[in-house]
N, C-alpha and C positions, 0 to 999 in steps of 0.2 A: 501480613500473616496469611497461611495457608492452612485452610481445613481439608481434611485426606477424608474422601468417602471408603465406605467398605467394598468398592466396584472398581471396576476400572474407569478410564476416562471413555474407550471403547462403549462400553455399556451405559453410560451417564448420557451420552450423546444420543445414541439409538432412544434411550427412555424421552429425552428430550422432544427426538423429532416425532417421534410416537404421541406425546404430547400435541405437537403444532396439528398434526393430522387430528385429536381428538377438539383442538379449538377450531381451529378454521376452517371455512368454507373449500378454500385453494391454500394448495404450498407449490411454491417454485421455488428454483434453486437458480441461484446467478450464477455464470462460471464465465474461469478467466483462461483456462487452462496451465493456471497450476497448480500446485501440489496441495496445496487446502483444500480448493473447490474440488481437486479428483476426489477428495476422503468425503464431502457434504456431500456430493453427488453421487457414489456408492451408496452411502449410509440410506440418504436418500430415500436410493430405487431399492434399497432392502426393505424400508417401511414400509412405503407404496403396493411394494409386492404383496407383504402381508395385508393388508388394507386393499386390496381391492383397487388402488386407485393409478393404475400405470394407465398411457403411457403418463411419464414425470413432466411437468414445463420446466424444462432449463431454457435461462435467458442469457444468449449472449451477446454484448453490445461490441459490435467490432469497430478499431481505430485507426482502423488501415494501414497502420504503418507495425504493423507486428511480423516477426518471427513466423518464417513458413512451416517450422519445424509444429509450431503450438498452431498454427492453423490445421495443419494434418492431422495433429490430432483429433483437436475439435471437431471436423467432418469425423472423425473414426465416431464419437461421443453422439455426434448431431444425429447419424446413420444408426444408432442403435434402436430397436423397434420398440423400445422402452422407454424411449422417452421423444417427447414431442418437443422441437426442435424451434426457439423462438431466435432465430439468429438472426440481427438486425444490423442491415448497413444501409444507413439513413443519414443524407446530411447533419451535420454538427459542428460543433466546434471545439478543438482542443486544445488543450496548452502546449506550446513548444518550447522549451528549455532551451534549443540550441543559440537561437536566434533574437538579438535584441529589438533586429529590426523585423522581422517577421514570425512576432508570438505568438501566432496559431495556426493549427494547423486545420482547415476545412475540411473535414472527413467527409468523402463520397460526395465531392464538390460537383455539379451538373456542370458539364462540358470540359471537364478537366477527365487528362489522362490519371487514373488510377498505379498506387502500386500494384495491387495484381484486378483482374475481372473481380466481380461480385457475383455468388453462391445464386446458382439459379431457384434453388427453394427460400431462399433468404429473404426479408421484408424492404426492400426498397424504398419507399414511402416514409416520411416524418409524419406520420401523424400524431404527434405524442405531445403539440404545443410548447415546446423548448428546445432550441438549439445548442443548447452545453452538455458538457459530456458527465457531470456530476447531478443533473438534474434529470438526467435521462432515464437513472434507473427507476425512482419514484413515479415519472409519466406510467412509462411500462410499464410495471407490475399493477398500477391503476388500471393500465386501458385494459392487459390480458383479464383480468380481474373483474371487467366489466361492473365495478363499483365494490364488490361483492368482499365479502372479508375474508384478506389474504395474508399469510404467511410468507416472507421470501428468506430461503435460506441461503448467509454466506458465510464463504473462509475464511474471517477475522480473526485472529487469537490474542490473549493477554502477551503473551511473550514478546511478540515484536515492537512494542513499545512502550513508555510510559504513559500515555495519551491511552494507547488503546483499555491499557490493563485500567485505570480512571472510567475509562467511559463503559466497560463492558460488566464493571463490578458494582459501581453506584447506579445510585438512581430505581426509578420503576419505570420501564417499558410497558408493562404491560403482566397485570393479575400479580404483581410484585418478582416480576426476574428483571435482573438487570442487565442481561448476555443479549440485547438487540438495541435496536432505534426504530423511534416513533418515523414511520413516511407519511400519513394518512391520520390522525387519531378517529376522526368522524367516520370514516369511512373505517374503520380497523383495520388497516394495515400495515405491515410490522416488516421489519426485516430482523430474523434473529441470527449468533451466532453458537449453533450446538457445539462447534467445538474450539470454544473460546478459551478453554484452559488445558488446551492441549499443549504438549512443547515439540519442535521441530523433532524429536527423535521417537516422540510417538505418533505423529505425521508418518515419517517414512518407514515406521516398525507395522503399522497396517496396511500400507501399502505393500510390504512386501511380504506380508503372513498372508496377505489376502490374494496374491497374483495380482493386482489393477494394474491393467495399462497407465502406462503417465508420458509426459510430457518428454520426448528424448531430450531436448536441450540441457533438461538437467544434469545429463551425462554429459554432454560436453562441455558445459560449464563446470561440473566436477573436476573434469582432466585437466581442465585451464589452469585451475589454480581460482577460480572466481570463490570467493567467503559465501555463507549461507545465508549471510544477510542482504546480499548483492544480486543471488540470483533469483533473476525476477524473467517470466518468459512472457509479457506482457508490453506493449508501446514500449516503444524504444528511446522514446526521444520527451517523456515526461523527466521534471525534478528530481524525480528518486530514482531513474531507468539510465539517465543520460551515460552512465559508467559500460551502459551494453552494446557503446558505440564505437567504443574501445577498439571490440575485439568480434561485431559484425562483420565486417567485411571480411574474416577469414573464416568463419564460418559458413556463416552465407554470404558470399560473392555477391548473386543475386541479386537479394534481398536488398542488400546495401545498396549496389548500380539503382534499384527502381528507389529508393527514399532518396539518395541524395540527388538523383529529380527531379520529386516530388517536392524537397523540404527545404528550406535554406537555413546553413547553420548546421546541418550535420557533417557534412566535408570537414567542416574546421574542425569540429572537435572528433572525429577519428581518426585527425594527422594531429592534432597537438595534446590531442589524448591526456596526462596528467598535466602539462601545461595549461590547462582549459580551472583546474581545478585551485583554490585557495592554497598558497606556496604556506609551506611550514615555517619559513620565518619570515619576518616583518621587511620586507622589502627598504633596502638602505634607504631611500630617498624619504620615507615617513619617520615620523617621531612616534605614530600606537597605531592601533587596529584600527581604530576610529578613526583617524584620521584618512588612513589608508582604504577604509568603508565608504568615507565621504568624496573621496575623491571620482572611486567608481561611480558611485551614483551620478554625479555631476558630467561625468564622461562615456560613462557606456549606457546609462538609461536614457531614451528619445526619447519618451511621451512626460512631460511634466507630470501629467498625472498617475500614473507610474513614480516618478520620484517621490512625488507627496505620499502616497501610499507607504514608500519605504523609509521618509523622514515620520511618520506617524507611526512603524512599527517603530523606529529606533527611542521615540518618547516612552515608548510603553514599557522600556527595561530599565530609561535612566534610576541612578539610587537606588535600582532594586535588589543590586545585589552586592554579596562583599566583591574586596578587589580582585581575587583571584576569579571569580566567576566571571566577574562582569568583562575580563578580560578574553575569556571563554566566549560570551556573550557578543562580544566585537568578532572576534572570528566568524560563527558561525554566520552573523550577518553578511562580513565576507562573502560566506560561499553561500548566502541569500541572492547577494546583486549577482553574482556570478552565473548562478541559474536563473536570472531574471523570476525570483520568487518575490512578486509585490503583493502575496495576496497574507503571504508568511507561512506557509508548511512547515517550513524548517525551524526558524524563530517559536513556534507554536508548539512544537516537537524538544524544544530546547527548552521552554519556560516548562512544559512539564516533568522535562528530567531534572532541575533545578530547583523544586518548589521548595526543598527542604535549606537550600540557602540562602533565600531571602533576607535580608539584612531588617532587624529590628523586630523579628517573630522568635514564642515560641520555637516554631517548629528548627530555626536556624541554632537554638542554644543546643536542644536536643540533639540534632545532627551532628555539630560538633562534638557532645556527650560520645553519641555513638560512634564514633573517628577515633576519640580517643578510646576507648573502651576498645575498638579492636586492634588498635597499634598495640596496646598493653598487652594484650591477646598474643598478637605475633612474637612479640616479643619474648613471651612467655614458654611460646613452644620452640623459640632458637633455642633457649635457655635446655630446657628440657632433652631439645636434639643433640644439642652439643655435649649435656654429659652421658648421654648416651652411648655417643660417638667415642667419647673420653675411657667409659666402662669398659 
């Protein structure tokens, strides 16, 4: 269910970050250089302005292996005298999707050639006690924060997934809103999302009311043909990115020549391109999905422990659901071992679009209620069109 204020989302958000600036100490803005973080990162440096409190900390944690295009920008953004510029390239570690035999990638690895140089005003140094790339932002906004109670704002929205739309509407963060996550609680620090209930066309409807510079890639992913769910101008070579490997190397040339070597595991999959990906039917030689699941695991995963990770997400679905899901259910794991996702994104991603089919709930009778209830529906309005047509 959706409640409609008497505002715009425009204005709900502004009130919001006007808010973070009335609670905390510090607000930073993470930014990835796309299309969300440009609308936070405006919004932003509009508060700020009012408030006395420019220049802004934007924080960007770079992965080395990105889009020169979203790099250009970000110096355009880094370069602005408004905002104070936390762009970090610091050893780390990241996940690589390409590669079964070499799953990470070592960002700004000492004595390794670089995809490109590092930003001379950039932070070089780890000092932030963790080497992973999802634990990285929580260090940061601690260490810039120097204890102190911090706000960090980012692009999340309900719309892009069922997971996100769960986590961003339950729950209490923080004075009872539920549009962020706890990083810190003792220390009070928060990352929230103001414009969590934004939908992708009021995304790009203030972007362009407003004149903001944005990310060009997303014009030439436009031209491509790329869906708006796909375009991501961010790593290349993550779980949910791997599809922008496609169609790298005719964009940037470049870019590609320095990742593929750097990376291992990207070569392949921008010559075998949908090859790479879970075939839409069940391969002759299996009896089901699962079958066809298990075999991968048993042949393309190396590290045992690796496998066990992904025999322990496949427990957590058995019985759980009817048989048309759970069929669903084997696929998607498919295209889990495929990305080498043992930690489960994607399975995680699926059980929350699924919840209402659980087999032996409530919530499964009702779902079907409501299945049936709008087949009747359609069916009602053929009815309706048809003797219209007839009239």
């Amino acid at each position: 269910m959706k409640l409609y204020l008497q505002k715009t989302v425009y204005e709900a958000a502004l009130e919001r970050i006007r808010w973070l600036y009335d609670e905390f100490d510090q607000v930073f803005v993470s930014f990835s250089g796309g299309k969300d973080s440009t609308v936070c990162l405006h919004l932003a440096l509009q508060v700020a302005a009012e408030r006395g409190r420019l220049p802004l900390p934007v924080l960007f944690i770079d992965q080395e292996a990105e889009w020169q295009m979203a790099i250009d920008y970000i110096r355009t953004v880094m370069s602005d005298p408004r905002v104070k510029p936390l762009w970090l390239q610091v050893p780390f570690k990241i996940f690589n999707a390409t590669s079964g035999t070499d799953p990470w990638l070592q960002c700004w690895e000492p004595r390794k050639t670089w995809i490109r140089e590092r930003e001379p005003e950039s932070y070089h140094e780890n000092v932030f006690g963790t080497d992973r790339f999802g634990e990285m932002f929580n260090a940061a906004i601690n260490y810039f924060a120097g204890g102190k109670r911090a706000a960090n704002i980012g692009g999340m929205r309900c719309e892009e997934s069922p997971s996100r739309l769960r986590g961003l509407t339950h729950g209490n963060t923080y004075k009872g809103q539920a549009w962020g996550k706890v990083l810190d609680r003792k220390r009070e620090q928060f990352t929230f999302y103001p414009i969590y209930d934004w939908s992708l066309s009021d995304v790009w409807k203030a972007i362009h009311d407003e004149a903001w510079k944005y990310c060009p890639l997303y014009d030439f992913q436009y031209r491509y043909g790329i869906a708006p769910r796909d375009m991501r101008v961010s790593n290349v070579h993550h779980e949910t990115a791997v599809k922008n490997l496609f169609y790298l190397q005719e964009v940037e040339p470049e870019t590609w020549e320095r990742i593929v070597g750097r990376l291992s595991g990207v070569n392949t999959v921008g010559k075998l391109r949908d090859d790479m990906l879970c075939p839409k039917e069940l391969p002759f030689m299996f009896t089901s999905w699962a079958e066809y699941r298990d075999y991968l695991v048993e042949n393309l995963v190396t590290e045992e422990a690796d496998r066990e990770d992904f025999r322990k997400l496949w427990k957590r679905g058995e019985g759980k659901y009817d048989a048309e899901t759970t069929e669903k259910l084997h696929r998607m794991q498919v295209k889990a071992v495929l990305a080498n996702d043992h930690w489960g994104v994607k399975i995680g991603s699926f059980e929350n679009s699924h919840q209402k089919n659980v087999v032996g709930g409530v919530a499964n009778d009702r779902y079907h209620e409501r299945q049936a209830a709008k087949r009747k529906d359609r069916e009602t309005t053929k009815l309706l069109i048809g003797k219209r047509v007839e009239g």
